[in-house]
Backbone as XML, in Angstrom:
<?xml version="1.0"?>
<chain id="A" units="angstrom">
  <residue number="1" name="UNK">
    <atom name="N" x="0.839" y="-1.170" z="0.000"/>
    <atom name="CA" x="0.000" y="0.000" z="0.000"/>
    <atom name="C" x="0.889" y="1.240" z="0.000"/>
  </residue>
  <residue number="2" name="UNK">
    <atom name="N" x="0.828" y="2.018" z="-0.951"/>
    <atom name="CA" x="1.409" y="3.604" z="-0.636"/>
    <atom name="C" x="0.913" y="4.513" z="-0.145"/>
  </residue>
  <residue number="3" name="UNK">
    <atom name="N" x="1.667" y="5.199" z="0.242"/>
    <atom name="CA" x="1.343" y="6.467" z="1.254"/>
    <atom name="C" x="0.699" y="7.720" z="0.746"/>
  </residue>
  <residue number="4" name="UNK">
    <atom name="N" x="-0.197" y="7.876" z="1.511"/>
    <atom name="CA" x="-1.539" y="9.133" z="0.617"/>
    <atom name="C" x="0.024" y="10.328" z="0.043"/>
  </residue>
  <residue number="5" name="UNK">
    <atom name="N" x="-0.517" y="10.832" z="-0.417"/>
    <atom name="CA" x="-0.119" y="11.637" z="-1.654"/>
    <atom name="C" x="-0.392" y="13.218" z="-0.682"/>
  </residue>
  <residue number="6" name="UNK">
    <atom name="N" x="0.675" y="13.788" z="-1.185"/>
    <atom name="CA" x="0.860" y="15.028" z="0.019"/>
    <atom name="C" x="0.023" y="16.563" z="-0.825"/>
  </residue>
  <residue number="7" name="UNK">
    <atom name="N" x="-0.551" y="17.278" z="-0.039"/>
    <atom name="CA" x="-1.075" y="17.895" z="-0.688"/>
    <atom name="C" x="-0.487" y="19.214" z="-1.574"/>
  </residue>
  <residue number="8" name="UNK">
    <atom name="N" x="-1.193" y="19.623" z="-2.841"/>
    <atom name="CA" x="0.212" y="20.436" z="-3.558"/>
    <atom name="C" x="-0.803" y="21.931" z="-2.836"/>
  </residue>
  <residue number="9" name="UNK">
    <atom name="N" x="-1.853" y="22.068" z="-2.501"/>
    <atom name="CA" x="-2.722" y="23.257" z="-2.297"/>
    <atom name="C" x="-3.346" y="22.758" z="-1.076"/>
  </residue>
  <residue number="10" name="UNK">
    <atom name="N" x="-3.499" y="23.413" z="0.193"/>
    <atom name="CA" x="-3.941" y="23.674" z="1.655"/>
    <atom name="C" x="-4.673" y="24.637" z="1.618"/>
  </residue>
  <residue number="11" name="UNK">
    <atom name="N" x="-5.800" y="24.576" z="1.666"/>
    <atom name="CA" x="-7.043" y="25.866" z="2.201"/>
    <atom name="C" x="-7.889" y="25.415" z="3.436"/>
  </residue>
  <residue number="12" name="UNK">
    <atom name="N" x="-8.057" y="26.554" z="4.591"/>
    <atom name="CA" x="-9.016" y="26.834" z="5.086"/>
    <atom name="C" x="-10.214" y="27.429" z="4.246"/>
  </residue>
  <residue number="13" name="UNK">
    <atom name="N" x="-11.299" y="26.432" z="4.253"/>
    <atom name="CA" x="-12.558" y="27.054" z="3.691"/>
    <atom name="C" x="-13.520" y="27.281" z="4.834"/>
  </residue>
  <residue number="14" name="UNK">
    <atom name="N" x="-14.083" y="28.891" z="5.640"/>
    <atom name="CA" x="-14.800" y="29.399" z="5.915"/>
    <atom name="C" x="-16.327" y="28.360" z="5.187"/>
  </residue>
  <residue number="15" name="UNK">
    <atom name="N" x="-17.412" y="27.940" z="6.067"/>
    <atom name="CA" x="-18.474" y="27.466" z="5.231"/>
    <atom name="C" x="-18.899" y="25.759" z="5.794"/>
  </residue>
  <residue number="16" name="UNK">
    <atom name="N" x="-17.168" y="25.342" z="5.782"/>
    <atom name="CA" x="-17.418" y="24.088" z="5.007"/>
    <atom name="C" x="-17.948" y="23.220" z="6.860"/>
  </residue>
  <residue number="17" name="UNK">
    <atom name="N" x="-19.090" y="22.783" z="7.135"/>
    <atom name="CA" x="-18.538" y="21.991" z="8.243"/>
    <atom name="C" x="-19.565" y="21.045" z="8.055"/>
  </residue>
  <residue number="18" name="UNK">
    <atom name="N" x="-20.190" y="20.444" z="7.085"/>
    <atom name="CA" x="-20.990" y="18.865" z="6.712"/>
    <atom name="C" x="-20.498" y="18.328" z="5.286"/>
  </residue>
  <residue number="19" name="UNK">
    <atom name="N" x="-20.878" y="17.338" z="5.436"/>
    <atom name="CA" x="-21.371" y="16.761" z="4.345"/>
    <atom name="C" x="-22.043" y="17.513" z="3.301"/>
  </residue>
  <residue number="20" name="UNK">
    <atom name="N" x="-22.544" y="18.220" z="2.976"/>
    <atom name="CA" x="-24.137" y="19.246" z="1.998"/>
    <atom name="C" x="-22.406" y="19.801" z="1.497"/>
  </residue>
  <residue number="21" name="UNK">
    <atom name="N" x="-21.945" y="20.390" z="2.015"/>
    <atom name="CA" x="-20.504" y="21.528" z="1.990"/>
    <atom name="C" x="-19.833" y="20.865" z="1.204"/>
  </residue>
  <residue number="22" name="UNK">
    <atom name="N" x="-19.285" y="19.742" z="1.519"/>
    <atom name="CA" x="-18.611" y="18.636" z="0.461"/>
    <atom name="C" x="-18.695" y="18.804" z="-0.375"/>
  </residue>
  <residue number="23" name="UNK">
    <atom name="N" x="-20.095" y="18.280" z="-0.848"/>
    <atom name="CA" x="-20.548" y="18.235" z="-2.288"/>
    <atom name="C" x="-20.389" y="19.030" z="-3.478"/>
  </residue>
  <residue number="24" name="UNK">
    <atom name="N" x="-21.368" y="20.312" z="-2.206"/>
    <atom name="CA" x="-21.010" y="21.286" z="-3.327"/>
    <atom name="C" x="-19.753" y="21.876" z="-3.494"/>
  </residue>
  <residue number="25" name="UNK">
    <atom name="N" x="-18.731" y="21.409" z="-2.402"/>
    <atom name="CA" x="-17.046" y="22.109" z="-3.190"/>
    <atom name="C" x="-16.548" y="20.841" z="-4.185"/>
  </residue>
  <residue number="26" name="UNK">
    <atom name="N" x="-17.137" y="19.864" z="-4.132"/>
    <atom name="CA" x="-16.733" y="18.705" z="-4.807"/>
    <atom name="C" x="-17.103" y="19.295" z="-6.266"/>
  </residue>
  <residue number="27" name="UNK">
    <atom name="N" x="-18.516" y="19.632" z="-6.707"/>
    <atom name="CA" x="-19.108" y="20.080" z="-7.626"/>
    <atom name="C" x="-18.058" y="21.056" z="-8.775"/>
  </residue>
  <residue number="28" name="UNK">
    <atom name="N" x="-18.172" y="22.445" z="-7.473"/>
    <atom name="CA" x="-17.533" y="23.385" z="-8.044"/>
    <atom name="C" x="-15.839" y="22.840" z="-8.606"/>
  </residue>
  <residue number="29" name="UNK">
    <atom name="N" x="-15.234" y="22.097" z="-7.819"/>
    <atom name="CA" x="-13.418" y="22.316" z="-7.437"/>
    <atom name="C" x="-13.559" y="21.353" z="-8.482"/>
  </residue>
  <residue number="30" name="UNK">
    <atom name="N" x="-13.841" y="20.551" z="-8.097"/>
    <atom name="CA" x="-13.501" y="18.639" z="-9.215"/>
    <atom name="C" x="-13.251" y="19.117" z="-10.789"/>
  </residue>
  <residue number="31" name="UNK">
    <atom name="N" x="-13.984" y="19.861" z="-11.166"/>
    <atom name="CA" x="-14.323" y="20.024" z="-12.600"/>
    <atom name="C" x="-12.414" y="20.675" z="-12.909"/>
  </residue>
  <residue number="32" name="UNK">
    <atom name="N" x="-12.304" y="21.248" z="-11.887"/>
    <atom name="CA" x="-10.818" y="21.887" z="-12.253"/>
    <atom name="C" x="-9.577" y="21.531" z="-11.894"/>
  </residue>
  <residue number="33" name="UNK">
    <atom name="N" x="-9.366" y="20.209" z="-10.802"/>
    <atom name="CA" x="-8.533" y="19.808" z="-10.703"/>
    <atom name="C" x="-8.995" y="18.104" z="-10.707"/>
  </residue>
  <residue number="34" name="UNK">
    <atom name="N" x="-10.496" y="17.769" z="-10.774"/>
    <atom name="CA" x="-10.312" y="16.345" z="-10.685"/>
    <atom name="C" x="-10.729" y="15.558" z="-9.167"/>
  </residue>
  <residue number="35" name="UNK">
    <atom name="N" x="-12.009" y="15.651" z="-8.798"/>
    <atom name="CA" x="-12.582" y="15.319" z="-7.424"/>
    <atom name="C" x="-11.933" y="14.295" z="-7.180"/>
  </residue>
  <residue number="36" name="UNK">
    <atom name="N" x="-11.285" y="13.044" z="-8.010"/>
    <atom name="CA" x="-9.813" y="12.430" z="-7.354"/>
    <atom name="C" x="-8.810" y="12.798" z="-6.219"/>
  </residue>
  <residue number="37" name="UNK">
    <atom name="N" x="-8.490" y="14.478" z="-7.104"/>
    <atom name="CA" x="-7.573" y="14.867" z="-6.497"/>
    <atom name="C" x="-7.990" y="15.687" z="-5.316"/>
  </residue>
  <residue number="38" name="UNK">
    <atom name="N" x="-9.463" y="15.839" z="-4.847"/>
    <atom name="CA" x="-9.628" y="16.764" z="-3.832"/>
    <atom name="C" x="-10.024" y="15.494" z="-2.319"/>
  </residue>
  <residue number="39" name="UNK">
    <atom name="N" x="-9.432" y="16.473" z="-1.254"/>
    <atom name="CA" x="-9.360" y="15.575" z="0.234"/>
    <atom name="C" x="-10.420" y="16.980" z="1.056"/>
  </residue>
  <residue number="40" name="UNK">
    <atom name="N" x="-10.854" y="16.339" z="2.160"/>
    <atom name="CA" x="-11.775" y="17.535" z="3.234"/>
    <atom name="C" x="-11.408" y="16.809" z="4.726"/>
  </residue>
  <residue number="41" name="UNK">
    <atom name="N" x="-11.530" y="17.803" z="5.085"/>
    <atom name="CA" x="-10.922" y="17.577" z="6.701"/>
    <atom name="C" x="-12.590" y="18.515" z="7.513"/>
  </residue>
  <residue number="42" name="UNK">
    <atom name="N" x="-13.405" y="18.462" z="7.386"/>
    <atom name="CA" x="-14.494" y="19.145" z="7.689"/>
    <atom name="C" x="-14.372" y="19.609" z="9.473"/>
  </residue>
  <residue number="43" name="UNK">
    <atom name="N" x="-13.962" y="18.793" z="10.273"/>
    <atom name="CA" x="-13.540" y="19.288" z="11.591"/>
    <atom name="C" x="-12.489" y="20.323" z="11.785"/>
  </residue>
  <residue number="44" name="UNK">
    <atom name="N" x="-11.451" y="20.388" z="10.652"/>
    <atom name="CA" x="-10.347" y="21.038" z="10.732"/>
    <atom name="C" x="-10.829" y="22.481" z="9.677"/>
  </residue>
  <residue number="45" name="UNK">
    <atom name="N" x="-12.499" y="22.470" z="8.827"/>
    <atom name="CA" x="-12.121" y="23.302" z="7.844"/>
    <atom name="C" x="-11.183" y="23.220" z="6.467"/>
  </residue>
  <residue number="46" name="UNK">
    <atom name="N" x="-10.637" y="22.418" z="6.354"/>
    <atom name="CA" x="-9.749" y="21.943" z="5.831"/>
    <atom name="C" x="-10.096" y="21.063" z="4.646"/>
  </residue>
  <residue number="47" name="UNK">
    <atom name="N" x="-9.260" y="21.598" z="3.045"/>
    <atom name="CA" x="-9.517" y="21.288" z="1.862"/>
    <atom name="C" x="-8.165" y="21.378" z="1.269"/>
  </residue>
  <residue number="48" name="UNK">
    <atom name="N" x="-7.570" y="19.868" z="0.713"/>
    <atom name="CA" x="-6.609" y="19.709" z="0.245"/>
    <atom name="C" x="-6.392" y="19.615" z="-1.053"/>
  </residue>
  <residue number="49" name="UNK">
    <atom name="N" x="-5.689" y="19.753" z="-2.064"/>
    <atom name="CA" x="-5.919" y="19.809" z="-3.810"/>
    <atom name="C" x="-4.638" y="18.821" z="-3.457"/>
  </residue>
  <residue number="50" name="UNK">
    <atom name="N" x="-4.829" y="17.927" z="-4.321"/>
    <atom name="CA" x="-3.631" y="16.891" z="-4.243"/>
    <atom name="C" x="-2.487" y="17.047" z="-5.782"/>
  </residue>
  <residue number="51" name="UNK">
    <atom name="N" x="-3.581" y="17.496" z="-6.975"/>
    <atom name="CA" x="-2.915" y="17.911" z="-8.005"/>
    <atom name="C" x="-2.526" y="19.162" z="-8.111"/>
  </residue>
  <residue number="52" name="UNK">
    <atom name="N" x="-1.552" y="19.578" z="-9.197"/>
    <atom name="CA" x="-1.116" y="20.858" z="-9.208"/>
    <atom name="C" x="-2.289" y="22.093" z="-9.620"/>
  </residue>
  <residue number="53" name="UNK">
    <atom name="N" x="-2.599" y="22.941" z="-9.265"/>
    <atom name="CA" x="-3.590" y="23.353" z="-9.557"/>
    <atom name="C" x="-3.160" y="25.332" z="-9.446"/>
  </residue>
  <residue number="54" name="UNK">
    <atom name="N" x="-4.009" y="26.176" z="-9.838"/>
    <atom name="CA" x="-4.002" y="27.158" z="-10.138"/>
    <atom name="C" x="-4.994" y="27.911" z="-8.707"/>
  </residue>
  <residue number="55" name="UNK">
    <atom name="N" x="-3.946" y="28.334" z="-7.689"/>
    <atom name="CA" x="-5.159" y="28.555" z="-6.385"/>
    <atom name="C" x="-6.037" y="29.496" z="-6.765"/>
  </residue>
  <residue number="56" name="UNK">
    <atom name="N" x="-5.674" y="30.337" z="-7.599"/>
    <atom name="CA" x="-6.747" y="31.538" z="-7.945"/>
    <atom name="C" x="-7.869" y="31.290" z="-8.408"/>
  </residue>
  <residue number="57" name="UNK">
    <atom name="N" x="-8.201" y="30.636" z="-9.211"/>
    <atom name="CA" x="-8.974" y="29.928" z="-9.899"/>
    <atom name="C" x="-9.293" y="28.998" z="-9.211"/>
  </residue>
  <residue number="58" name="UNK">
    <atom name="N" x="-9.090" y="28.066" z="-7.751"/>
    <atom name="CA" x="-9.575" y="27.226" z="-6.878"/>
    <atom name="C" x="-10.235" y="28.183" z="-5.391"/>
  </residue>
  <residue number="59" name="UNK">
    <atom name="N" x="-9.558" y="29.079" z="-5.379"/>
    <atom name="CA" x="-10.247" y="30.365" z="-4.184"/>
    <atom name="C" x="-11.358" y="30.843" z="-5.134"/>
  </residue>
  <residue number="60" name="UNK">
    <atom name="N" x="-11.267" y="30.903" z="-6.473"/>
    <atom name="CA" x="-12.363" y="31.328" z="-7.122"/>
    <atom name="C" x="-13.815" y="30.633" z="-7.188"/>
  </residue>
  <residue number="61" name="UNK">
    <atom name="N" x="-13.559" y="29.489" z="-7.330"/>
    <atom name="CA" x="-14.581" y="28.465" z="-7.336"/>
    <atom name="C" x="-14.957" y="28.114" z="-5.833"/>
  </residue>
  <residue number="62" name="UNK">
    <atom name="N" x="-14.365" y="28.084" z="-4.939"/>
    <atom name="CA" x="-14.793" y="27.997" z="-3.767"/>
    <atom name="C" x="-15.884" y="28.896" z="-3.277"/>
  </residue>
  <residue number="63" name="UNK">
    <atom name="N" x="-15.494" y="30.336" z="-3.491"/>
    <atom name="CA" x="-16.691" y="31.516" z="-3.736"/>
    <atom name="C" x="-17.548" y="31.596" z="-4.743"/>
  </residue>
  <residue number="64" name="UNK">
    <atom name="N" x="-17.190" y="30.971" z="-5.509"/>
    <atom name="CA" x="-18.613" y="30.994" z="-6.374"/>
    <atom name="C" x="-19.970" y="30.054" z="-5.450"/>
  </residue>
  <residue number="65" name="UNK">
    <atom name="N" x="-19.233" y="29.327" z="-4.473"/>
    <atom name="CA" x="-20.517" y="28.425" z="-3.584"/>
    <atom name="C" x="-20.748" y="29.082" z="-2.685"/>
  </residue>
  <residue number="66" name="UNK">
    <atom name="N" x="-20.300" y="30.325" z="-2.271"/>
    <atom name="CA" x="-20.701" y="31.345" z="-1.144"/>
    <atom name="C" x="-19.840" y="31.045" z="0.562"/>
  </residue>
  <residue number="67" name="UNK">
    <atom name="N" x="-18.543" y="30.034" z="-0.056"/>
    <atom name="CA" x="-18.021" y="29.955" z="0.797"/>
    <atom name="C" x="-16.377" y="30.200" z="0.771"/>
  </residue>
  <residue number="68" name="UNK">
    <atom name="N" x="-16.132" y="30.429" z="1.755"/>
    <atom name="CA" x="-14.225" y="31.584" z="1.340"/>
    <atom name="C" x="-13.201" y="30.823" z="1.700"/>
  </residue>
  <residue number="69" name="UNK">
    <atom name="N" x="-12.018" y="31.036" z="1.109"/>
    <atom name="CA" x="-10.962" y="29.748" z="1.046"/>
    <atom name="C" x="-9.778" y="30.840" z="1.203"/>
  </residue>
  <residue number="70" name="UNK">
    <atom name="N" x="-8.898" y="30.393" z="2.270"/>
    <atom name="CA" x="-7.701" y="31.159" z="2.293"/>
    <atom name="C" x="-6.971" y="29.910" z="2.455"/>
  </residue>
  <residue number="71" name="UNK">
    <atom name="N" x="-5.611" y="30.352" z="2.098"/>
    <atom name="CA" x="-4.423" y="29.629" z="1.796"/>
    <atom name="C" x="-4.613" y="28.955" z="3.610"/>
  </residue>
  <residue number="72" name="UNK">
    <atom name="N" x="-3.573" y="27.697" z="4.324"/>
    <atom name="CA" x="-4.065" y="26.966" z="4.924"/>
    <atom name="C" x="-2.652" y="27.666" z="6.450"/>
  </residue>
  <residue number="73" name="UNK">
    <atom name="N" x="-3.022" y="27.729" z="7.442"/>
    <atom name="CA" x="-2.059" y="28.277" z="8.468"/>
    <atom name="C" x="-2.419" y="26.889" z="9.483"/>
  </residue>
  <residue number="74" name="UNK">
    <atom name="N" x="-1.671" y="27.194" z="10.021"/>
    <atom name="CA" x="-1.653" y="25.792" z="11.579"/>
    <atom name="C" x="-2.898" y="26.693" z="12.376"/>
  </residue>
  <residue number="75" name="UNK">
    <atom name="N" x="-2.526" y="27.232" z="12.744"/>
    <atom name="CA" x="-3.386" y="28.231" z="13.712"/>
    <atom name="C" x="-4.303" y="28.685" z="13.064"/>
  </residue>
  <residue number="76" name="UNK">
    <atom name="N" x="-5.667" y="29.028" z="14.204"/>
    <atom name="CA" x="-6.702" y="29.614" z="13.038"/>
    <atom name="C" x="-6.510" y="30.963" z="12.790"/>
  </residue>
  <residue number="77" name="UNK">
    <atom name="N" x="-6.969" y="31.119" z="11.478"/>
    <atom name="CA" x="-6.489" y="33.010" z="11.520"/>
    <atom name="C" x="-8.176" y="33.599" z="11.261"/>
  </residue>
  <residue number="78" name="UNK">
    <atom name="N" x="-8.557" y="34.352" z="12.297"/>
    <atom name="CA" x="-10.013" y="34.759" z="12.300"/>
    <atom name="C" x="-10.541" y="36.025" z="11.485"/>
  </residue>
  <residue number="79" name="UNK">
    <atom name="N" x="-9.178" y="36.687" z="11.606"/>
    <atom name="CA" x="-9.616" y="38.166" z="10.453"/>
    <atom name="C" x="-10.065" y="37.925" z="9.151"/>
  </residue>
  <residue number="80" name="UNK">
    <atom name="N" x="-9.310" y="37.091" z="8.510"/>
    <atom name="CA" x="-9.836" y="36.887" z="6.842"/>
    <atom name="C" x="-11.690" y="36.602" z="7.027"/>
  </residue>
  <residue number="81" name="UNK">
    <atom name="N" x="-11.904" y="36.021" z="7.964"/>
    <atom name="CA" x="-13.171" y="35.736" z="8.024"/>
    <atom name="C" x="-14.359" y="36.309" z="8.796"/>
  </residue>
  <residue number="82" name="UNK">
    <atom name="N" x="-13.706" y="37.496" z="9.028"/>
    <atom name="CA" x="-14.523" y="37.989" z="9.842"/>
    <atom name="C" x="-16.136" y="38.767" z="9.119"/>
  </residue>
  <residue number="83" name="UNK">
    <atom name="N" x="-17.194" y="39.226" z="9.326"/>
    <atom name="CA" x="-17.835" y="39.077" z="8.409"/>
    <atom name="C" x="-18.496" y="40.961" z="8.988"/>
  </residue>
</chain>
């Protein structure tokens, strides 16, 4: 067995905390890098792109579902999201 595949793109997505959330980033993201290549960490917020991908155009599509994607920090960072 090999070892999961490390991620090339880390986002906190603001939004995401079920299943329903999944989907629809599955929907939007897949088409552009390949729902293969996408991982969710829904407790952590957390959305991994496993292929090489274009973040602008993946922060883009994330907001097109009404939910916000910043690049991925250890710590939570609360300003980007503040509303």
């Amino acid at each position: 067995m090999s070892a999961p595949a490390a991620a090339r793109l880390r986002l906190r997505v603001a939004g995401m905390d079920c299943a329903d959330e999944v989907a629809v980033l599955r929907k939007a993201v897949g088409p552009l890098v390949g729902e293969e290549n996408l991982r969710f960490d829904v407790l952590r917020s957390r959305m991994d792109v496993l292929a090489p991908a274009d973040e602008t155009a993946v922060v883009a599509a994330v907001a097109s579902t009404g939910m916000r994607a910043i690049r991925w920090s250890p710590t939570p960072v609360d300003e980007p999201f503040a509303r």
